[in-house]
N, C-alpha and C positions, 0 to 999 in steps of 0.2 A: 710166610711171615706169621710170628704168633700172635694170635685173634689179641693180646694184649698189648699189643705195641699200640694200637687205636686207642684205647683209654688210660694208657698211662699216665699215673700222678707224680709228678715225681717226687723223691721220697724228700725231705728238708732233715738234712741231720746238724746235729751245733758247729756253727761256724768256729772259725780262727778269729780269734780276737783280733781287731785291726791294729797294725801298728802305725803308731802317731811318730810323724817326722814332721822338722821345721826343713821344709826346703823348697826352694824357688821352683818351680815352674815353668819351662818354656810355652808361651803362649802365639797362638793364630794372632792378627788383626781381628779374625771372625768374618761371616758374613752375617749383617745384622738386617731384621725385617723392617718394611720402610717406616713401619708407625712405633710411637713409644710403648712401652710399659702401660698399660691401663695405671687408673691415676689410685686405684685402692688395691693395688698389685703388692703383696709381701715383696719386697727384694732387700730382706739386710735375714739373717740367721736368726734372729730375735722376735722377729715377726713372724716368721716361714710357720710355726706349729706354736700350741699351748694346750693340748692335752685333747680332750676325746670331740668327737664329732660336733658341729654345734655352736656351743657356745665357747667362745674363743677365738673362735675363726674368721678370721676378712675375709671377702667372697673368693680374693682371688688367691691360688697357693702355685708357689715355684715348685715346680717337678724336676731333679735332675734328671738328665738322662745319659749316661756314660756309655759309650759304644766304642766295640773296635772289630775288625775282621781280618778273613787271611792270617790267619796265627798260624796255621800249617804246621803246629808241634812243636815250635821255634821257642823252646824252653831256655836254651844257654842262648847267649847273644848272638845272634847271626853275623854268621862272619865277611869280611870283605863290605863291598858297596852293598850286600844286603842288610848289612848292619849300620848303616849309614839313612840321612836325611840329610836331606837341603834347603837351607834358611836364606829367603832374599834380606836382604839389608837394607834401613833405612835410604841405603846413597845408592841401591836398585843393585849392588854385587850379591853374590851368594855366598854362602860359608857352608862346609856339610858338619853334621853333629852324630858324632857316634850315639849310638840307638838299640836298644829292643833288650830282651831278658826277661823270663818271664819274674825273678826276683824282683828286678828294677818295677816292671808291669804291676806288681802287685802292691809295691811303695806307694807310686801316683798314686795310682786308683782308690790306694785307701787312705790318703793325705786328703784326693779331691772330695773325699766321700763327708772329710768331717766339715761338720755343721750343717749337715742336711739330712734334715730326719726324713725328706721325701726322696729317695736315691734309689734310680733301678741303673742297672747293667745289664745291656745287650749288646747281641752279638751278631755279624753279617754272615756268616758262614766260612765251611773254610776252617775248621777250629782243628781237624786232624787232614791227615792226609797230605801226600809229597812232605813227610816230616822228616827231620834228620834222625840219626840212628838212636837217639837216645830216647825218643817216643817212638817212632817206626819200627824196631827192633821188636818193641813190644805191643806191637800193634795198638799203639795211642794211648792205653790206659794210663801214662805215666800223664799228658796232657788233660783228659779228663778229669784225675786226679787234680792237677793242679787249678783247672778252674773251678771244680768245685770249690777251693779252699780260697780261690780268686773272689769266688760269692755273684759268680755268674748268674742271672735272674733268667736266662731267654739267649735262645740263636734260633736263626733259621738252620737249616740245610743248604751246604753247597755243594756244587759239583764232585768234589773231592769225597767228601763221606759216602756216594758211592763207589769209593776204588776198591772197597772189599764188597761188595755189593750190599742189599738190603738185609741183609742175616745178621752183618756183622754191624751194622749199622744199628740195627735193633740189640744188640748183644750192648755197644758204647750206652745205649740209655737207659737199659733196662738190668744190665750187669750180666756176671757168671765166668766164668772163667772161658778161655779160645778154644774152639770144640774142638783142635788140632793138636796146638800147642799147651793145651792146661791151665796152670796157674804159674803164673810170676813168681810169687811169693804164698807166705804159709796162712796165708786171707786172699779169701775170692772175691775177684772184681765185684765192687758196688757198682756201678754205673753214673752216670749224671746226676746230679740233683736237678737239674736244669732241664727243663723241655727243650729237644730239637723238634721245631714245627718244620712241615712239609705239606703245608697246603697244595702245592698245584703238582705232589707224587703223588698217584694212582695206585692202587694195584691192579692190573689189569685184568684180575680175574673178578673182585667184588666192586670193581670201581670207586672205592673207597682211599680216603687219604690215608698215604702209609705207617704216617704219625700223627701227632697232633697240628690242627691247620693251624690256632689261635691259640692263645694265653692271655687270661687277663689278671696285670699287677694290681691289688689292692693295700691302701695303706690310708687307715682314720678317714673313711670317707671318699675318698681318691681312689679312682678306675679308668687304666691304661692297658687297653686292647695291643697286643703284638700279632700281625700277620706275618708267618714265615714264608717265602718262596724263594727257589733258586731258579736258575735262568732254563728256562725252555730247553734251551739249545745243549743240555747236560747229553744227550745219549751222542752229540757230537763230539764230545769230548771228553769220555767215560769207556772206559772197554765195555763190550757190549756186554760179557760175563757181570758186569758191574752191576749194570741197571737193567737185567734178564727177568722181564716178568712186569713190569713197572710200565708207566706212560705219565710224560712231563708236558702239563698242560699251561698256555699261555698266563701267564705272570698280571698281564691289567684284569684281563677279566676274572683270575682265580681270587687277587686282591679285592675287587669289587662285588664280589658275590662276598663274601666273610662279612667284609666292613659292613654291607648290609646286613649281615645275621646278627653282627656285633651292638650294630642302633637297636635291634631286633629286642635285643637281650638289657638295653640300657645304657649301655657302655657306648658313649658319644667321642672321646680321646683315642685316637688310635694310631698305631708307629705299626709302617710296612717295613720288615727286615726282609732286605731282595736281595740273593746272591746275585746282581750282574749290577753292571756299573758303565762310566764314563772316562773321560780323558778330558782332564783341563789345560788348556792353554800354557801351563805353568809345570813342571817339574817338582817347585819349592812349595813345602807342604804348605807355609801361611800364605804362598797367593791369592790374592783378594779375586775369588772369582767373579764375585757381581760386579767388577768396573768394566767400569762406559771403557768402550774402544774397538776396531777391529780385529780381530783376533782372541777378545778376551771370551772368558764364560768357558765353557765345558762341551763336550760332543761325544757322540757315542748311544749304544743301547738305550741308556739310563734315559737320556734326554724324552725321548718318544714314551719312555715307559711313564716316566713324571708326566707330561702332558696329558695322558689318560686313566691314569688313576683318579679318582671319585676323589670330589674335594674332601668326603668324609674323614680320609683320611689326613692327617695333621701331618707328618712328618717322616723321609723316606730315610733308613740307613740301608748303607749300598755295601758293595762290595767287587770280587772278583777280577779287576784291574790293575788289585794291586797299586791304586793313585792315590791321591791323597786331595779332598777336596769339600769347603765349605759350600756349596750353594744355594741358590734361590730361583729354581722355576717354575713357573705359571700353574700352575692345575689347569682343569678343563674349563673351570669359571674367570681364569686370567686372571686369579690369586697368587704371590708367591708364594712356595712351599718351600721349607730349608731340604735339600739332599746333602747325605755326608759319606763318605769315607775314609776312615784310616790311614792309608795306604798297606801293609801287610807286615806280617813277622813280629805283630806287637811293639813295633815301633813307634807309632802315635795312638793316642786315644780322643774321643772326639766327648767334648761336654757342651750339651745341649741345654739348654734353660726352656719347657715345658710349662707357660703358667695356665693353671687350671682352673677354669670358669665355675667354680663351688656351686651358681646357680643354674648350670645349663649344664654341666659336667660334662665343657669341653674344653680343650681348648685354644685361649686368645691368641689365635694365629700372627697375627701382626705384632705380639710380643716375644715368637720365638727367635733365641739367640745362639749361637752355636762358635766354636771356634774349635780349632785341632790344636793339641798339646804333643809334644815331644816325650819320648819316656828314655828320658836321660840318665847316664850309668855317674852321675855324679850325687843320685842319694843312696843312704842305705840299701843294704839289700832286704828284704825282709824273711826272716830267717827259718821262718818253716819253708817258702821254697827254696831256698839252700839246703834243708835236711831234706827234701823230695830228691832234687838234683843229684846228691850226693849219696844216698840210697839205689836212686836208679842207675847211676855211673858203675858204680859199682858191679854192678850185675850184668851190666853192658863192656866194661871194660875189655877182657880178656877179648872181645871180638874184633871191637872199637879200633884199639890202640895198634893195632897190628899191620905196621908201614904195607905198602904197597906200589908207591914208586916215590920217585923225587923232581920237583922242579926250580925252575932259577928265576922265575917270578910269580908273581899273582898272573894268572890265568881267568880274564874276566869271561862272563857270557852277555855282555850288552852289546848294540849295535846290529844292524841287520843280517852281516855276519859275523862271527863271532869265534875269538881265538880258541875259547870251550869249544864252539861247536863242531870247527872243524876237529879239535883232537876226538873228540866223541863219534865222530863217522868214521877219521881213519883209525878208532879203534874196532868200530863194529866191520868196518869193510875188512881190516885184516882176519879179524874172527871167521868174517864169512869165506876168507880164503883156505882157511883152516879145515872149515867145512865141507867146501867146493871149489878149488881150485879154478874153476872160471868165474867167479864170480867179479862181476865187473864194476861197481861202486856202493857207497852206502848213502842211504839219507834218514837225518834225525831231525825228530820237531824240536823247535825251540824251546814249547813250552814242558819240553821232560828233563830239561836240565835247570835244576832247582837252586841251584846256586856255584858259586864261581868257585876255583880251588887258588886258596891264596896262599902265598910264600911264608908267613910267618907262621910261627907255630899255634894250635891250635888249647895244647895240654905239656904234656914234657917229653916229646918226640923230636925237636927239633925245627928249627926254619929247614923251609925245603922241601919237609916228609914231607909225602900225601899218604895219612891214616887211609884205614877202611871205613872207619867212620866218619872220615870228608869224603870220600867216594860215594857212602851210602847217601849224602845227605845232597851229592852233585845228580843222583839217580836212583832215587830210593823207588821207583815202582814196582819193580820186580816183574818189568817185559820180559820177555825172549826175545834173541834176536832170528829171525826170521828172514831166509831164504825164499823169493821166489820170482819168475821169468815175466819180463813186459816185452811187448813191441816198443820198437823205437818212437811208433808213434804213440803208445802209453806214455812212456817214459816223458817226453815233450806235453804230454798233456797235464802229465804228474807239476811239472815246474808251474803251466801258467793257470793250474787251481791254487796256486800260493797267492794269487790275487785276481781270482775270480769266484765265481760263483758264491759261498755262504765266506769265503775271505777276501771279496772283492772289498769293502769298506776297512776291513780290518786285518791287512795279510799277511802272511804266515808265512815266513821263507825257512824255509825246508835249508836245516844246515850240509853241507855236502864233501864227500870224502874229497880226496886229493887224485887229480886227474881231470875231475867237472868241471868243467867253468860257462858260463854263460854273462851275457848284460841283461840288467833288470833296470829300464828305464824309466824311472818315476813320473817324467812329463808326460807320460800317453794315460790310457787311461783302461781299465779291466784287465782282461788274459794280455792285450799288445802290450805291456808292461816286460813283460817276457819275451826280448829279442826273436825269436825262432831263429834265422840264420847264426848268430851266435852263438848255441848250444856247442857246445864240444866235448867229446869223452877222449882223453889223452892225444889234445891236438886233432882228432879227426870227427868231421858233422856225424850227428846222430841220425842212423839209416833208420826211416818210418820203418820198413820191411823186415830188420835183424832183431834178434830176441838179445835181453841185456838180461844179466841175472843181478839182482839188485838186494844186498842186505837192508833190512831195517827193522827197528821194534814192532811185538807183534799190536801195541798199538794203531800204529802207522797202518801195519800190513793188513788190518782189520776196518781200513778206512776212516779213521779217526781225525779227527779235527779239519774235517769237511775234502780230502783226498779220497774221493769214493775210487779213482782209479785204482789207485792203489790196493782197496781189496777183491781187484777183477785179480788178479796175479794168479799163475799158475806153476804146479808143479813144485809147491810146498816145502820147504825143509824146516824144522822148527829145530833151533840152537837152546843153547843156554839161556840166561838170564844176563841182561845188559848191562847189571853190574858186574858180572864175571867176566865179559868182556874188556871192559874200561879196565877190571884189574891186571889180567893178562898183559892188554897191551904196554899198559904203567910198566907191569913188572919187568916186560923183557926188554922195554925201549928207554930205560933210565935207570941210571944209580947217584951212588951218593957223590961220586964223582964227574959223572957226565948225567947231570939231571934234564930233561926235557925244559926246551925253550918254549914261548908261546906263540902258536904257528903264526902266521901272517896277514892271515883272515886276508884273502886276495883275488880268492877262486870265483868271487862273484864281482863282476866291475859297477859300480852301484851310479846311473845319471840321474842328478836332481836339475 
């Protein structure tokens, strides 16, 4: 890692002028804190500023604070139920609202922005990585690109920005061109303008943080501390090639040592940006999470992490769950703190109201207000990212556009199983038959299929195609797929880590080719979740004693996302790349006339 990536400034070149729309807003209810406004609080635009430090000023000043995460590259509109949100209704129904674009993203944000001279934007992590072919292609700089021009202030680091490891990571902030592939275009990559903090990544050799831990926003007086941290738990879910050399240290205590340094330094306001996150009660982004009831409120990592962060800190944006949610939990003093997330793909943004104690220069926590906004494709688009878009299509086209099978519906990937997921094993299991003719089933994670492949058309290919660049963007990580031998009783042990051990809270069913079947009964509780008598490979029990040869990503096959069985395996065959898979099997299993149906998702019988 270059000795510079620790003191990097980042460089601030002239923004894009904002562009000014009249347009409506979808807004949260909010989750609001339980005491008002302080009673000498600026809250109308008129009041907020009136020129330099000083004189002019009421004690107290509104900070915005505009936040979103999981942007994942998600530049043109994410398509299908990715591109989608859901709004409860007055009368408790829901309606969903088509969503996300980073054009659309960049409307709001700079509509919310006017009349507030005090406005920062941050970010939760998650800003590249599993991106569709139009940033992934070109290893993300078309998205960093674009947030610079977004006028991004701050992100942390999430699990994803190590999927090229720490190199390339440091390359996204600091610029240059891909030490592989070159240059894009006839200008070498700038980098960030914006700090990725990475307080609680190590380098293992100097034990030092890999980027910067903290950033402090200043504006006429006003100082807001960012802590960046991503979840702990990243080398479990990161190729190990990814995060080789590095060590991810616990999240409360990395946050509460800074915040300390931060009082240290003066700086009393401070926002923890944490890749990990929660699960609320609710699906619909404006679910009120702070209502009274059973069932209501949120669960998950986040909850425990909030409980023990240092009251120092003022205010958590989350991430990583991909949910979308306003709340308010207790700090360690039994204060409530607002936590937020987005939900992902640039779909919503969260506006936070920050009012700042001018004589304590912190602050008044019981007047912060927060709610999630929709980024609705019914305003403007804002037209320098359409010339980015339409720059980088370009140069992606000839790859992009180049059919690869055909289907006769949308093919979603929600639900425990999943009509994706099973096409995505029976295309890795037939690869692996290609390879090795015994090979006897496949299995893929869920979370490497990044989004659903929908029947309408995408660009001017037609309903039905499936592009190479909907393929890239259903599995943009560029695995192998990977051959290798379990006992029966691995194989059985492989099923009931899908809800035990590090995914016994949160579990992870392993999608499964065609022949597998088992019951996964929800009323029991850990591994017994996983039938054992049940298990079946083509109608007959799985022998603890007989060896199975089993495809999967060399993720998976590397132990990833807490299947350590899985990289016991022996007797190695390394394949292809997972998308050459998935395209093969497209190609020779569908045309324009007889297009692939969406399988059945059946191979697992699911008891609640």
């Amino acid at each position: 890692m270059p000795a510079t990536a620790q003191s990097h400034q980042p460089r601030r070149r002239r923004r894009t002028s904002r562009l000014l729309v009249a347009a409506a807003t979808v807004v949260t209810a909010g989750a609001l804190a339980a005491a008002a406004l302080p009673a000498s609080a600026s809250t109308g635009a008129d009041a907020r500023d009136h020129g330099g430090h000083g004189k002019g000023h009421g004690r107290y000043q509104d900070v915005q604070l505009l936040s979103f995460n999981d942007l994942h590259g998600n530049l043109e509109p994410p398509a299908g139920s990715s591109g989608r949100v859901t709004e409860v209704q007055p009368d408790g129904t829901t309606k969903t609202i088509d969503a996300g674009g980073i054009e659309y993203l960049a409307t709001h944000l700079r509509e919310a922005r006017e009349g507030n001279r005090y406005s920062i934007t941050a970010a939760g992590g998650d800003m590249v990585g599993a991106s569709p072919l139009l940033s992934g292609l070109f290893h993300d700089e078309p998205t960093i690109e674009a947030l610079n021009k977004l006028d991004l202030g701050v992100t942390s680091v999430g699990n994803h920005e190590f999927d090229e490891g720490a190199r390339e990571l440091a390359r996204l902030q600091n610029g240059g061109c891909h030490p592989t592939e070159g240059c894009y275009t006839d200008k070498e990559f700038e980098g960030a303008d914006f700090p990725y903090l990475a307080a609680n990544v190590l380098d293992e050799k100097t034990g030092k943080p890999l980027l910067k831990p903290y950033w402090v926003w200043k504006q006429r007086g006003v100082k807001v501390g960012f802590i960046g941290v991503t979840l702990e738990g990243t080398p479990n879910i990161v190729s190990a090639e990814g995060v080789k050399g590095l060590q991810f240290k616990d999240e409360v205590e990395t946050i509460n040592k800074y915040a300390k340094e931060l009082q240290r330094q003066g700086v009393k306001s401070i926002v923890a940006l944490i890749h990990e996150g929660g699960f609320p009660a609710s699906s619909s982004y404006n679910y009120d999470c702070d209502s009274p009831g059973a069932g209501d409120g949120i669960s998950g990592p986040i909850v425990d992490i909030a409980k023990n962060i240092t009251p120092q800190v003022d205010a958590l944006v989350t991430g990583h769950t991909h949910n979308a949610y306003v709340c308010t939990i207790p700090d360690p003093a039994g204060n409530p703190r607002m936590v937020t997330s987005a939900s992902s793909f640039g779909r919503l943004y969260t506006d936070t109201t920050l009012t700042y104690d001018r004589a304590t220069g912190d602050i008044a926590r019981t007047s912060v207000k927060s709610a999630n906004h929709v980024v609705t494709r019914d305003v403007p688009k804002a037209p320098d990212m359409t010339r980015l878009i339409d720059r980088w299509s370009t140069l992606a086209a000839p790859i992009g556009n180049r059919p690869i099978g055909y289907v006769s519906a949308d093919i979603d990937r929600n639900g425990t199983e999943s009509p994706l997921g099973d096409l995505i094993a029976d295309a890795q299991f037939a690869y692996g038959r290609t390879q090795d003719p015994e090979t006897d089933l496949a299995l893929m994670n869920p979370g490497g299929i990044r989004a659903p492949l929908t029947y309408a058309a995408s660009g001017a290919e037609g309903d039905g195609v499936v592009t190479y660049a909907e393929g890239f963007t259903v599995q943009p990580f560029a695995n192998t797929v990977n051959l290798r031998d379990y006992t029966g009783a691995q194989l059985i042990q492989v099923l009931k880590e899908q809800v035990s051990g590090p995914n016994e809270a949160s579990p992870k069913i392993l999608q499964i080719s065609s022949g597998l079947t088992y019951t996964l009964d929800l009323t029991k509780s850990g591994a017994d979740r996983v039938v054992t008598d049940s298990i079946r490979l083509n109608g007959a029990p799985i022998d603890p004693t007989a060896t199975y040869r089993v495809a999967s990503n060399s993720f998976l096959a590397g132990g990833g996302d807490g299947f350590t069985t899985l990289g016991e395996g022996t007797n190695e065959l390394v394949g292809a790349d997972d998308l050459a898979a998935f395209e093969q099997y497209l190609t020779a299993n569908s045309s324009a006339t007889d297009p692939i149906t969406p399988p059945a998702a059946d191979r697992i019988t699911v008891v609640q």
